[in-house]
C-alpha positions, 0 to 999 in steps of 0.5 A, spaced: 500 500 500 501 506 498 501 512 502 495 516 500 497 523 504 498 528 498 506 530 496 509 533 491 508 532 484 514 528 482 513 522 489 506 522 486 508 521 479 513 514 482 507 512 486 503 512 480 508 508 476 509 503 481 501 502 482 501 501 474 506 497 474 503 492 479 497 491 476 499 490 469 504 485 470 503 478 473 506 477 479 504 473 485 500 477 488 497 478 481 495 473 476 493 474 469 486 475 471 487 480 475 491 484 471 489 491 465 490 488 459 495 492 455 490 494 450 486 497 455 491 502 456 494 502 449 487 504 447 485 510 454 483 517 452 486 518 459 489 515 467 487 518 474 490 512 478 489 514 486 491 512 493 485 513 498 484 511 506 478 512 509 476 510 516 471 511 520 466 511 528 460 513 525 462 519 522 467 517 517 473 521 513 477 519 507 482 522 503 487 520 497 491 523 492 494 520 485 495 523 479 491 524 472 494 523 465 490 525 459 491 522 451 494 527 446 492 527 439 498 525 437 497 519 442 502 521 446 501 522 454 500 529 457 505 531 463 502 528 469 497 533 473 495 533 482 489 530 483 486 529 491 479 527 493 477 528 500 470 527 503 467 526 509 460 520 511 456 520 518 452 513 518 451 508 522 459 506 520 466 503 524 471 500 520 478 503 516 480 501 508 485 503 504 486 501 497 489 503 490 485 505 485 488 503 477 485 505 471 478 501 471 477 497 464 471 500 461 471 496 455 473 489 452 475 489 445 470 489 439 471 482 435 472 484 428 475 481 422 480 487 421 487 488 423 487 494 428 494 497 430 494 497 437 501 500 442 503 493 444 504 490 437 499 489 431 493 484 431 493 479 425 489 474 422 493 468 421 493 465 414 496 458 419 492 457 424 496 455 431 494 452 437 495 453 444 494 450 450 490 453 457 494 454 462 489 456 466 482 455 466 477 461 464 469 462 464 467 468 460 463 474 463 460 477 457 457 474 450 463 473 444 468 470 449 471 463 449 470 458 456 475 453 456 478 449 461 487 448 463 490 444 458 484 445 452 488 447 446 485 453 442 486 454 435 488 462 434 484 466 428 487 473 430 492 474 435 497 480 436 504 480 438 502 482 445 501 476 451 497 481 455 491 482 449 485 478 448 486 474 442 481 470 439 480 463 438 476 455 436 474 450 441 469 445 440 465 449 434 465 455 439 469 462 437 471 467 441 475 472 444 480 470 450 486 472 454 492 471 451 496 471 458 492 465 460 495 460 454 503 458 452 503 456 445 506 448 442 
C-alpha cells in the first residue's frame, strides 16, 4: 500500500508508476486475471490512478491523492497533473480501508475481422492457424468470449504480438475472444 497523504508532484508521479506497474504485470500477488490488459491502456483517452484511506466511528473521513494523465492527439501522454479527493460520511459506520485505485477497464475489445494497430504490437489474422494450450482455466463474463478449461488447446484466428491482449480463438465449434496471458503456445 501506498501512502495516500498528498506530496509533491514528482513522489506522486513514482507512486503512480509503481501502482501501474503492479497491476499490469503478473506477479504473485497478481495473476493474469487480475491484471489491465495492455490494450486497455494502449487504447485510454486518459489515467487518474489514486491512493485513498478512509476510516471511520460513525462519522467517517477519507482522503487520497494520485495523479491524472490525459491522451494527446498525437497519442502521446500529457505531463502528469495533482489530483486529491477528500470527503467526509456520518452513518451508522466503524471500520478503516485503504486501497489503490488503477485505471478501471471500461471496455473489452470489439471482435472484428480487421487488423487494428494497437501500442503493444499489431493484431493479425493468421493465414496458419496455431494452437495453444490453457494454462489456466477461464469462464467468460460477457457474450463473444471463449470458456475453456487448463490444458484445452485453442486454435488462434487473430492474435497480436502482445501476451497481455485478448486474442481470439476455436474450441469445440465455439469462437471467441480470450486472454492471451492465460495460454503458452506448442
Amino acid at each position: 500500500m501506498n501512502n495516500p497523504i498528498p506530496s509533491n508532484l514528482k513522489s506522486e508521479a513514482k507512486k503512480a508508476a509503481k501502482i501501474l506497474r503492479e497491476f499490469t504485470e503478473i506477479t504473485s500477488r497478481n495473476g493474469p486475471d487480475k491484471i489491465i490488459p495492455a490494450h486497455v491502456i494502449a487504447k485510454a483517452k486518459g489515467l487518474a490512478i489514486l491512493s485513498v484511506i478512509k476510516a471511520g466511528f460513525l462519522v467517517t473521513a477519507r482522503g487520497g491523492s494520485g495523479i491524472v494523465v490525459a491522451r494527446l492527439p498525437d497519442g502521446k501522454w500529457s505531463a502528469p497533473s495533482a489530483i486529491g479527493i477528500a470527503g467526509l460520511g456520518g452513518g451508522f459506520e466503524i471500520g478503516i480501508e485503504a486501497k489503490e485505485l488503477p485505471p478501471k477497464p471500461l471496455s473489452r475489445p470489439q471482435q472484428s475481422s480487421a487488423p487494428v494497430q494497437l501500442n503493444s504490437g499489431s493484431q493479425s489474422n493468421l493465414n496458419q492457424p496455431i494452437e495453444v494450450t490453457a494454462l489456466y482455466s477461464f469462464e467468460g463474463q460477457q457474450p463473444g468470449d471463449l470458456n475453456f478449461q487448463a490444458g484445452d488447446r485453442i486454435t488462434v484466428i487473430s492474435k497480436t504480438d502482445s501476451h497481455f491482449d485478448w486474442w481470439e480463438g476455436k474450441l469445440r465449434g465455439q469462437t471467441g475472444i480470450f486472454p492471451a496471458n492465460y495460454v503458452t503456445m506448442n
